[in-house]
VOPA-31040 format. One record per residue: x, y, z of N, C-alpha, C in turn; residue in one letter. Coordinates in steps of 0.1 Angstrom, whole numbers, plus 5000, padded with zeros to 4 digits. Layout:
VOPA-31040
XYZXYZXYZA ...
end
This chain:
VOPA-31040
277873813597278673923595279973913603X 281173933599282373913607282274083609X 282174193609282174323611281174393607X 281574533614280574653610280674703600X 281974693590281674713578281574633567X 281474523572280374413564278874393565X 278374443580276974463580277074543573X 277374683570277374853567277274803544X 277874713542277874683529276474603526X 276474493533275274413530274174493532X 273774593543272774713539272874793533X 273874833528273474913515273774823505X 273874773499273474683487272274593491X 271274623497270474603499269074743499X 269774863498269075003499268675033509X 269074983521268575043539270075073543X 270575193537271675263541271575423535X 271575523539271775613538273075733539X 273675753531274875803534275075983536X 275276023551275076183551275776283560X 276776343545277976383546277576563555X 278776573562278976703566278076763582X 277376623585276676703593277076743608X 276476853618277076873627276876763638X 277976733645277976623658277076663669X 277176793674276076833684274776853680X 274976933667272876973663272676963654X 273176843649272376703636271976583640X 273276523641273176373638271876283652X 271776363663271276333671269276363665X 269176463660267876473652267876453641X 268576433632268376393619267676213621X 268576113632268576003636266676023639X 266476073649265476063654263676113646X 264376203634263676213629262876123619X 264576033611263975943601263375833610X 263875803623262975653633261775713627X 261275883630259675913638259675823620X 259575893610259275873598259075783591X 259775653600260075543598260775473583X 261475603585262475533574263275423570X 263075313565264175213559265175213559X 265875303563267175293565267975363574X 269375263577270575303585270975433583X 271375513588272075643587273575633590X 274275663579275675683579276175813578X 276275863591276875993590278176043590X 279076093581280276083569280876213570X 282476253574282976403573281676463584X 282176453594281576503607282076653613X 281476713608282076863615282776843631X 283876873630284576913642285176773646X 285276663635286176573641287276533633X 287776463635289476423627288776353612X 289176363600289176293589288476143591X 287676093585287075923588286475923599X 286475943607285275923620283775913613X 283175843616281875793611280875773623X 279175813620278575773630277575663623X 277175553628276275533622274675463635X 273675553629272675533636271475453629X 270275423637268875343631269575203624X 270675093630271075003621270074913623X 269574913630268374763631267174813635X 266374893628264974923625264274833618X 264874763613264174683600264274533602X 263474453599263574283603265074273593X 265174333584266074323571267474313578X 267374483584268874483589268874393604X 267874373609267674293623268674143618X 267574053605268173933604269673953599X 270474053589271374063586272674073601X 271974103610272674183616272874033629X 272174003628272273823636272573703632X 272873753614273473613612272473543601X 271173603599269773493601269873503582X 268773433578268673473564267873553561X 268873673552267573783553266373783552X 265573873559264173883555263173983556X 262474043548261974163554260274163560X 259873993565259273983570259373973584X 258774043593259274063608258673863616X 257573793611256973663619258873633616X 259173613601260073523600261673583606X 261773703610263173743619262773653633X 261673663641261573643650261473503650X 261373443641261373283647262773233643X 263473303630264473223628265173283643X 265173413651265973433665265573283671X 264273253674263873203684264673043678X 264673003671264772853666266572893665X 267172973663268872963666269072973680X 268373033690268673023704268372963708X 266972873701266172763717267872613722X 268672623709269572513716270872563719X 271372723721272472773725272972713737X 274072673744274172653753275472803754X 275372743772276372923775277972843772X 278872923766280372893765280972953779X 282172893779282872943789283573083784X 284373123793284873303788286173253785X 286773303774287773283767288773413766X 290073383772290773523771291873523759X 291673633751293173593742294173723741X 295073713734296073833733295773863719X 295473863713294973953697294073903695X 293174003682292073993676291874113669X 290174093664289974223651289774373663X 289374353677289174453687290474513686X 291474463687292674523690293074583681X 292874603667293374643655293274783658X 292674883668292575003662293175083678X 293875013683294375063695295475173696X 295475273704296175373702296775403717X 298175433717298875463729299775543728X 299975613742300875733743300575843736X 301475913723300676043716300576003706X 300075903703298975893694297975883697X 297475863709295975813711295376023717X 293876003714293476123716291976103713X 290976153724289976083720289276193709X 290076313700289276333687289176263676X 290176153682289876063666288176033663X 287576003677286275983674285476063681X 284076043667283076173677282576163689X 282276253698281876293712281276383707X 280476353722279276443724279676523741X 279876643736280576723749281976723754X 282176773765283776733771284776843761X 285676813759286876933754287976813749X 288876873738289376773736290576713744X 290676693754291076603760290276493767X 289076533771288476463778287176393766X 286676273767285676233758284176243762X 283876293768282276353775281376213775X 280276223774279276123776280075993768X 279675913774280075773765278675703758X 277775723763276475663755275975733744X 275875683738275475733715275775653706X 275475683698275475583682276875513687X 276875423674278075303673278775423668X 280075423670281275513660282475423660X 282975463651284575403648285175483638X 
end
């Protein structure tokens, strides 16, 4: 996967995506999430048109519940047998060696960078804080 919305396509054309529009940031997406894990639902949660944030903000939660989205999500060949996620991990890492740290001036991270008055952290959803400030930083992946 070169991105998150190339993982986000290979699962749903695969049917472990769920797409769910309108819900609230503070008293949904955090139990709706937790509910389908208890349930053990097959799929990713894409939560879409987020009450109280700017247009396009997306959350997406549960992306690697599944050996399916696990192998997709590492590279591996899919599979929705859990022996076979875990060995193709183990047999691509047993010969990794460590790289050195590599610094660059561009890339796909920097594509969405915002400064001065443009930047504002309602572009993306939070949890708490007021908008100036961005409240907790730990929760779902967002972009």
């Amino acid at each position: 996967m070169r991105d998150l919305r190339e993982f986000i396509t290979a699962i749903e054309d695969r049917g472990q995506l769920e797409r769910v529009p309108g819900a609230d940031l503070d008293l949904e997406i955090g139990g709706v999430s937790s509910l389908a894990r208890q349930d053990a639902l097959d799929a990713a949660l894409l939560f879409e048109d987020i009450e109280g944030t700017l247009p396009g903000a997306r959350v997406l939660t549960n992306a690697v519940d599944t050996p399916l989205q696990v192998t997709l999500a590492l590279g591996h060949e899919p599979t929705n047998d859990i022996r076979e996620a875990v060995v193709a991990q183990k047999d691509r890492t047993a010969d990794l060696e460590t790289r050195p740290v590599e610094t660059v001036d561009e890339g796909p991270v920097l594509e969405n960078v915002q400064r001065g008055t443009r930047s504002t952290s309602r572009r993306s959803p939070r949890r708490g804080g007021t908008p100036t400030t961005a409240g907790p930083t730990s929760g779902p992946a967002t972009w």
